[in-house]
C-alpha positions in Angstrom: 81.6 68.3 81.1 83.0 70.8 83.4 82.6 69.0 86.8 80.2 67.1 88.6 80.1 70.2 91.2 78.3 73.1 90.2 80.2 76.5 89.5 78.7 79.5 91.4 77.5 82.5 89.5 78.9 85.8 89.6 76.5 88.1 91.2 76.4 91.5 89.1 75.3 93.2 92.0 78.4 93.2 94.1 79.6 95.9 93.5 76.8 98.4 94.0 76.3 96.3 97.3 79.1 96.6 98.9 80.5 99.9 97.7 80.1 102.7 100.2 80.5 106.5 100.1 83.0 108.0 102.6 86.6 107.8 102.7 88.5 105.1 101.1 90.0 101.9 102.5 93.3 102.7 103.7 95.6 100.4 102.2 99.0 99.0 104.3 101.8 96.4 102.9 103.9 95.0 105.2 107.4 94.4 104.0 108.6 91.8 106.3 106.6 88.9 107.4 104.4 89.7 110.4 103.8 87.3 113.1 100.4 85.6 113.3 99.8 87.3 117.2 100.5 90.6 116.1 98.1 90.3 113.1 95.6 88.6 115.1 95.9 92.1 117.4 96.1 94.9 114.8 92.9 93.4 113.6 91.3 93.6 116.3 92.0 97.1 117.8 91.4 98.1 113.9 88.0 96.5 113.8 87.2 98.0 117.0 88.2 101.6 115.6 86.1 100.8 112.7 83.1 99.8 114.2 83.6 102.9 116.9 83.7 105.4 113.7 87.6 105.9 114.9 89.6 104.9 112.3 89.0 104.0 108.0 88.5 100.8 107.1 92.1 98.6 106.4 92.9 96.0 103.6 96.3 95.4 105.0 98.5 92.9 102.5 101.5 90.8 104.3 103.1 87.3 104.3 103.6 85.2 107.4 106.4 82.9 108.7 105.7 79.4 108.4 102.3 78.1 110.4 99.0 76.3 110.5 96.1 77.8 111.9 92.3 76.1 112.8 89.0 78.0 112.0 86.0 77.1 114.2 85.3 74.2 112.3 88.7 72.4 111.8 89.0 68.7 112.7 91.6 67.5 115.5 92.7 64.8 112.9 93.4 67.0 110.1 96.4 67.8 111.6 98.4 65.5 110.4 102.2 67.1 111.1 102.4 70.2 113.4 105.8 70.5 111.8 104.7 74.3 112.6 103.4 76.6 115.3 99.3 76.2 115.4 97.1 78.9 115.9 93.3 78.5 117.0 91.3 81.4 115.4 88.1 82.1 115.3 87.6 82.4 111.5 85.5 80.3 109.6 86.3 77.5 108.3 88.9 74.4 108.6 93.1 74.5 108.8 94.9 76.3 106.4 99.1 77.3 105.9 100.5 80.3 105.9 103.9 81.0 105.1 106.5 83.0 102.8 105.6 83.4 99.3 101.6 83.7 100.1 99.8 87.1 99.8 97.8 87.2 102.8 94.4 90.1 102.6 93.1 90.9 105.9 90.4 93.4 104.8 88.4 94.8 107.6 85.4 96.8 106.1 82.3 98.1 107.7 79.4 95.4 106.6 76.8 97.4 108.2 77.5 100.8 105.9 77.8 98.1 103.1 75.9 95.1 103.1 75.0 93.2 106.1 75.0 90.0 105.0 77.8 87.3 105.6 77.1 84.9 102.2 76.8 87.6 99.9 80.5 89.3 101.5 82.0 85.4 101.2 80.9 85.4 97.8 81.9 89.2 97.4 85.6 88.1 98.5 85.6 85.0 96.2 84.7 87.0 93.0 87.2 89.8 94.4 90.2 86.9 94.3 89.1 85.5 91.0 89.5 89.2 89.0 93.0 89.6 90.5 93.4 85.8 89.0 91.8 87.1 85.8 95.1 89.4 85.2 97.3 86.6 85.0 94.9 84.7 82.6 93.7 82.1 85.5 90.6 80.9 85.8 89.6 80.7 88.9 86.2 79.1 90.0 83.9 78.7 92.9 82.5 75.8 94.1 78.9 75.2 96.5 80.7 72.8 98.3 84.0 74.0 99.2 84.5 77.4 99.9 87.5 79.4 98.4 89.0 79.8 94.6 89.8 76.6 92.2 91.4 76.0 89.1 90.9 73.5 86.7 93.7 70.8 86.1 93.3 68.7 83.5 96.8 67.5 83.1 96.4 65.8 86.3 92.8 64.2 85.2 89.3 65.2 83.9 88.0 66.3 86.9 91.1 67.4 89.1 90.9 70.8 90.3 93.7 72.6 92.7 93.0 75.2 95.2 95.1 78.7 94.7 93.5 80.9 97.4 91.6 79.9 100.6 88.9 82.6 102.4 87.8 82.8 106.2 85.9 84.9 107.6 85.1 86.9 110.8 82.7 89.4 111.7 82.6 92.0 115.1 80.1 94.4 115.1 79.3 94.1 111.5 82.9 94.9 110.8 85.4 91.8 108.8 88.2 90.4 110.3 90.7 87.8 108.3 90.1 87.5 104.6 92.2 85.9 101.4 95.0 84.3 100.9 96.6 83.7 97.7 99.1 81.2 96.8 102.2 83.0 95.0 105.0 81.0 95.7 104.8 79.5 98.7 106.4 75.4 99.5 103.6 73.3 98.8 104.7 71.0 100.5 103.8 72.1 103.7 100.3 71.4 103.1 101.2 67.9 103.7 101.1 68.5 107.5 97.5 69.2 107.0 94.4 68.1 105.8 93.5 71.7 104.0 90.5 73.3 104.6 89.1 69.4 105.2 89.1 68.2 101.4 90.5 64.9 101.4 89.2 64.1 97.9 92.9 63.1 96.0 91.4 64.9 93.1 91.5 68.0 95.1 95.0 69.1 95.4 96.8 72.9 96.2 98.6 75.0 93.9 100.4 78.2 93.4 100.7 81.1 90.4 104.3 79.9 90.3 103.3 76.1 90.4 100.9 77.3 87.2 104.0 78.2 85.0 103.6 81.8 86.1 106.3 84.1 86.8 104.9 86.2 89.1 106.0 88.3 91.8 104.2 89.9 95.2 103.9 92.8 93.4 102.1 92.1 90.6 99.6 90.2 92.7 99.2 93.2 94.7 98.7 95.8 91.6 95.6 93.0 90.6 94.6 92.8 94.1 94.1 96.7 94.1 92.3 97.0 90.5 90.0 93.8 91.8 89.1 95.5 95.0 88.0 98.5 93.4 85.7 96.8 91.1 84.3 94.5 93.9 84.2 97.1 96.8 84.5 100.4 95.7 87.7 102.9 94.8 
């Protein structure tokens, strides 16, 4: 027995969805951590470009400094330590940490020369994080109740499962805003200050690639990051 919760299928179609013709993606890596504002900004006037036919889409790859940010659903009492600088944002979703040692993608893609539909690009950027997982021989799962990517841990029990990467969305003009984030090496134990991404289940924990028994640095995640996108999205 896997789970009481349901595993989500891959959808073979992805790819041919949500691959476009046209140029590629431009892709940027920041490298020095970039302050929540100033992503929250370059976002924006890139999305704007986008959706103007200005600019190529972006999947831009960075880490932040230490913070906590709420998505349109996040619960005042989830925040249980604002140890660190809190961000409303208008992603989907609940509160979530960013900090050093997370790989942070903020892809913003044109949706309406892809696919326009919002569940099947959530479920496009779930299956996109679980092939760059696959390179380091994790297995990352979905689940219909909690959005973002799980792994089994069944040294902590039979039906414990930690959360690696964490996905919110945001669309303007068809075009995404925010994106992935994927536990490297980050302090785990600055999710204590929240209740992440509202799961309160003790069964439910967080974890890293690092936390896994991986030795893995931003740049291999980034090398699986690329070969994932192009499988997902498109060269």
């Amino acid at each position: 027995m896997v789970n009481a919760l349901q595993t989500r299928r891959e959808d073979p179609a992805l790819t041919s969805f949500f691959a476009r013709s046209g140029p590629p993606a431009e892709w940027r890596v920041a490298d020095s951590p970039v302050a929540y504002q100033e992503a929250l900004d370059v976002m924006e006037q890139r999305a704007a470009d986008i959706a103007a036919g200005h600019a190529p889409e972006l999947v831009w790859l960075l880490e932040h400094p230490p913070l906590y940010t709420s998505g349109t659903s996040a619960r005042p009492d989830d925040l249980i330590d604002a140890r660190f600088p809190v961000f409303a944002t208008g992603r989907g979703g609940q509160f979530t940490y960013h900090g050093p040692g997370q790989r942070v993608v903020y892809l913003m893609l044109d949706l309406k020369r892809r696919r326009p539909d919002v569940r099947a690009y959530v479920a496009s950027l779930e299956q996109f994080t679980i092939r760059a997982l696959a390179a380091f021989n994790v297995r990352g799962e979905r689940r219909e109740d909690r959005v973002g990517v799980w792994v089994a841990r069944p040294e902590k029990g039979p039906t414990h499962e930690d959360k690696i990467a964490a996905i919110g969305v945001r669309l303007k003009r068809w075009v995404s805003l925010h994106g992935i984030s994927i536990n490297v090496e980050p302090d785990l134990s600055h999710f204590s200050g929240i209740v992440p991404c509202g799961v309160q289940d003790p069964r439910h924990g967080v974890t890293s690639l690092v936390d896994l028994g991986l030795p893995v640095t931003m740049h291999d995640v980034d090398v699986a990051l690329k070969q994932a996108f192009e499988e997902v999205f498109g060269a």
